[in-house]
PLY file of the C-alpha trace (Angstrom):
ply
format ascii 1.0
element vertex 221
property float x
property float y
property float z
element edge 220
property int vertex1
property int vertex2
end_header
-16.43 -13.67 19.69
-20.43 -13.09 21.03
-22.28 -10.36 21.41
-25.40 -9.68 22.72
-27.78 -7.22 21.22
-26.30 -3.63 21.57
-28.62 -1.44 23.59
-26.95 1.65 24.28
-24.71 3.65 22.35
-21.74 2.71 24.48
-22.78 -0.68 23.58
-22.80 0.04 19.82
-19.32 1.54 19.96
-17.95 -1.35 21.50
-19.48 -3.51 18.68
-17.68 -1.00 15.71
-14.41 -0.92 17.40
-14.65 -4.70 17.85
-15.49 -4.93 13.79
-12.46 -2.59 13.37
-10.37 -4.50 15.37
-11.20 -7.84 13.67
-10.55 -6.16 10.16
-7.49 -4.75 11.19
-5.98 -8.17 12.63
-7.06 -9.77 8.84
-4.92 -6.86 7.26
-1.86 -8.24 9.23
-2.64 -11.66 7.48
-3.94 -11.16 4.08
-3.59 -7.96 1.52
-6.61 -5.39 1.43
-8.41 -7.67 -1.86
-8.83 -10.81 0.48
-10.47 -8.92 2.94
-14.27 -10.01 3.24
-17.55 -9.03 4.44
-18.22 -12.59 5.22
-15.53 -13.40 6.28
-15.18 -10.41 8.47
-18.47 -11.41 9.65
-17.62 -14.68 10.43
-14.92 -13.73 12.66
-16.52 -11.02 14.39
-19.12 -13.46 15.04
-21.93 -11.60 13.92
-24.38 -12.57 10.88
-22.84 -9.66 7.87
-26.48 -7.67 8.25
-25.49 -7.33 11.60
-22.37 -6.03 10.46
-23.78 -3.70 7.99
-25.77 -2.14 10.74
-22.50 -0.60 11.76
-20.46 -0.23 8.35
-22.60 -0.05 5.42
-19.79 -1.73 3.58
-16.17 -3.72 3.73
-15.01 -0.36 2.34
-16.52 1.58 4.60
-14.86 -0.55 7.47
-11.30 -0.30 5.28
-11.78 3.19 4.69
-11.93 4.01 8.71
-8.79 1.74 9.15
-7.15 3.29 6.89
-7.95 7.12 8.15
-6.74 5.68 11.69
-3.61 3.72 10.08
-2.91 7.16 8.74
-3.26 8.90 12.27
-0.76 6.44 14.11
1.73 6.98 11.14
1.99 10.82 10.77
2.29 10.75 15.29
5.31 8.23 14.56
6.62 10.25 11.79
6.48 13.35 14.12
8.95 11.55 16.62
11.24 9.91 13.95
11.30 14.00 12.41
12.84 15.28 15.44
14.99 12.63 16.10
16.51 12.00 12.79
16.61 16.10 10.99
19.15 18.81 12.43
17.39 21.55 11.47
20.46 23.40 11.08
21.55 21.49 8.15
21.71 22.82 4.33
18.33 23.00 2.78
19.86 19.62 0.39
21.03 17.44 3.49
17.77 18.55 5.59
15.69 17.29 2.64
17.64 13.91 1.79
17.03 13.20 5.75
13.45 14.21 5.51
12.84 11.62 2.61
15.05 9.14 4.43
12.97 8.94 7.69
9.28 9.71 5.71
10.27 7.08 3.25
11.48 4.65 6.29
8.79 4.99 8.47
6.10 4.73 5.86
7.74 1.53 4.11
7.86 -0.78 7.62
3.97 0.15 7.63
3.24 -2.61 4.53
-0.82 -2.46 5.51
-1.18 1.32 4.98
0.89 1.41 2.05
-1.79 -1.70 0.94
-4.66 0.89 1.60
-3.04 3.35 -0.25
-2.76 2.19 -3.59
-6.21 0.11 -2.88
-7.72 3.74 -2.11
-8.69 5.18 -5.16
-9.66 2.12 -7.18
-11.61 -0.10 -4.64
-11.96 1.70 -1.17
-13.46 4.72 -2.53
-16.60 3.29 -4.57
-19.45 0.67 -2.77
-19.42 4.07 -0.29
-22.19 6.45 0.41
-21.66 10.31 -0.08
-21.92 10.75 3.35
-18.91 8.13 3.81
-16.54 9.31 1.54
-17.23 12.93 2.21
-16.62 12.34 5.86
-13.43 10.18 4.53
-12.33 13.15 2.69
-12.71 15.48 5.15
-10.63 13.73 7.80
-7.91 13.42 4.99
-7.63 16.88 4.44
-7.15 17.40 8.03
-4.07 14.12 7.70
-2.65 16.00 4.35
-2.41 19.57 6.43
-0.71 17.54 9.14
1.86 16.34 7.11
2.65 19.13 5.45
2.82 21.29 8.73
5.21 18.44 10.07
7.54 19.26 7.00
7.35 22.68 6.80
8.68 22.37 10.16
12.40 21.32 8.89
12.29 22.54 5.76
10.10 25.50 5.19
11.59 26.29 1.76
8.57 23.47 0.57
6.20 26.50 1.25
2.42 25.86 -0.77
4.13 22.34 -2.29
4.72 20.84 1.38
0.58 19.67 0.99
1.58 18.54 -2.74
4.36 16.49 -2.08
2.38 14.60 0.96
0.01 13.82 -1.90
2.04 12.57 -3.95
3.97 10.41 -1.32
0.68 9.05 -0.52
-0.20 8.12 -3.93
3.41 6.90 -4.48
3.45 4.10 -1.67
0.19 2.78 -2.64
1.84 2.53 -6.34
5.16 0.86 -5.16
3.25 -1.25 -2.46
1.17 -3.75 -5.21
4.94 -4.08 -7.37
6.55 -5.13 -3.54
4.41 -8.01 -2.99
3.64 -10.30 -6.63
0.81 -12.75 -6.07
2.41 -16.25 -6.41
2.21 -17.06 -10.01
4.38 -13.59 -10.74
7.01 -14.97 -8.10
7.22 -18.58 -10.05
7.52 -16.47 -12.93
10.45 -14.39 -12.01
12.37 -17.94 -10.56
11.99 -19.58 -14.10
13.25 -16.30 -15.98
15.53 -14.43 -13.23
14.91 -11.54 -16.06
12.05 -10.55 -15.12
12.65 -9.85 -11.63
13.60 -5.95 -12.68
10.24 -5.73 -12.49
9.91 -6.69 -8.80
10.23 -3.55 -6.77
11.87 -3.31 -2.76
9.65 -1.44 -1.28
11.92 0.32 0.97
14.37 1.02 -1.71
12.44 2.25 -4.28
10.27 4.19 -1.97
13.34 5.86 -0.54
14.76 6.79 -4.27
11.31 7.57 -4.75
10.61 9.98 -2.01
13.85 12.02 -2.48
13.34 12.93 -5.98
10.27 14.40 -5.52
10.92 16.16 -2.67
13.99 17.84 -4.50
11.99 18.08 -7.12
9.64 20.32 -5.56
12.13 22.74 -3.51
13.10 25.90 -4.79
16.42 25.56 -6.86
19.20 27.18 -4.92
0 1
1 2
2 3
3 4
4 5
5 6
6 7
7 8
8 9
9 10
10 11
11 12
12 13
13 14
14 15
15 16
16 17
17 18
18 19
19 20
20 21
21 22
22 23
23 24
24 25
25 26
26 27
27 28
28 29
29 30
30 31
31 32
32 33
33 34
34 35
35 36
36 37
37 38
38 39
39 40
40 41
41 42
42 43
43 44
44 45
45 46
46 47
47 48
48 49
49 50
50 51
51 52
52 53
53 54
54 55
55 56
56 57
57 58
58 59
59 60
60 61
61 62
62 63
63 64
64 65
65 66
66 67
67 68
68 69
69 70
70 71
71 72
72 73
73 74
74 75
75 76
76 77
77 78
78 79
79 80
80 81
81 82
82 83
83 84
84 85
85 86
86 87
87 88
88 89
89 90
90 91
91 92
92 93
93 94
94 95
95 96
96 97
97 98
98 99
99 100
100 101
101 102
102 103
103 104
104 105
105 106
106 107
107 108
108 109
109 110
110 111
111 112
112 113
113 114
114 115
115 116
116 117
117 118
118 119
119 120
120 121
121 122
122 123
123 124
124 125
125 126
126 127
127 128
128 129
129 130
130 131
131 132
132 133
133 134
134 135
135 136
136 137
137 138
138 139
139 140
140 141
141 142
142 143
143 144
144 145
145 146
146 147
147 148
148 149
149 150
150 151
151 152
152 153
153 154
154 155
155 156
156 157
157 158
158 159
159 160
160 161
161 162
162 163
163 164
164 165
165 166
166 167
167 168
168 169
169 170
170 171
171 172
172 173
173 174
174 175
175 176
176 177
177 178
178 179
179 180
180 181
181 182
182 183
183 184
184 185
185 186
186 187
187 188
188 189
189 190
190 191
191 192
192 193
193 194
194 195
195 196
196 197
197 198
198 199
199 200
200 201
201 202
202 203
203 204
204 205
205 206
206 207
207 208
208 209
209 210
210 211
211 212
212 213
213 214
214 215
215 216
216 217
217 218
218 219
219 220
């Protein structure tokens, strides 16, 4: 990929979404820690102070992706709400079908789960004010999404609907590192099969996950 020297500010536009595109197609190959600036560069085919003429960072390029990851999932979780809840349903079966489709949908999305739990301890610092404060911002507008999505079928969550989202949130970026052990953690559990307790199914564990909270946090009957 070439570019020449971005004039206008359609031009520079095309040149970020080109940088996000690049960064997301790395996130399908690699986890969120073997993600680059020069390597990112490299691909992109720009020199990386190019680059940081449009990102002032790799986390300010993850942080966008992951804002926009974010986005596609809550529109998908809208769908999979309506298709999968009968709102007519006891408050307990409305909420274990809730957690079963938020839980679903969130778990086949590996990469945003990866940003999640990547979030507070790496994505969030190398960033300007401005950055994360404009982060923030948009993910206050994502958590009041959410929670107006669930609210929707079960409107007994009330104030915790935002709380639980949270928590979700916070919860698939935990489970996501346990899903996927780096090599020498997978050796290990093959030479003592006792260890593997400690390796977590994502989907599974996210599920059992998911629906505890969320009864946790209705009102008891």
């Amino acid at each position: 990929m070439t570019f020449q020297r971005a004039r206008t500010e359609e031009q520079r536009e095309v040149r970020r979404r080109a940088i996000l595109d690049v960064a997301s197609a790395m996130l399908d190959e690699m986890p969120v820690a073997a993600v680059t600036l020069n390597e990112l560069s490299r691909r992109v085919g720009l020199a990386k102070p190019n680059v940081l003429r449009y990102f002032e960072s790799r986390e300010a390029v993850l942080l966008e992706l992951l804002d926009h990851s974010l986005g596609e999932w809550l529109t998908d979780l809208a769908g999979e709400l309506a298709a999968g809840v009968d709102e007519g349903l006891p408050m307990a079966e409305r909420a274990t079908a809730v957690a079963e489709v938020v839980s679903r949908t969130l778990a086949g999305r590996v990469v945003l789960c990866d940003l999640f739990g990547a979030q507070g301890g790496v994505l969030e610092h190398n960033v300007s004010v401005e950055v994360v404060a404009r982060y923030k911002r948009a993910s206050l507008d994502r958590l009041a999404t959410m929670a107006a999505l669930l609210t929707k079928y079960l409107p007994e969550l009330g104030e915790n609907a935002a709380l639980f989202s949270l928590q979700t949130m916070i919860t698939a970026g935990a489970l996501s590192a346990y899903s996927t052990p780096p090599p020498a953690l997978l050796a290990a559990y093959q030479a003592e099969p006792e260890l593997g307790r400690f390796h977590l199914d994502l989907p599974d564990f996210l599920r059992l996950s998911v629906t505890a909270t969320l009864l946790g946090v209705l009102p008891r009957a």
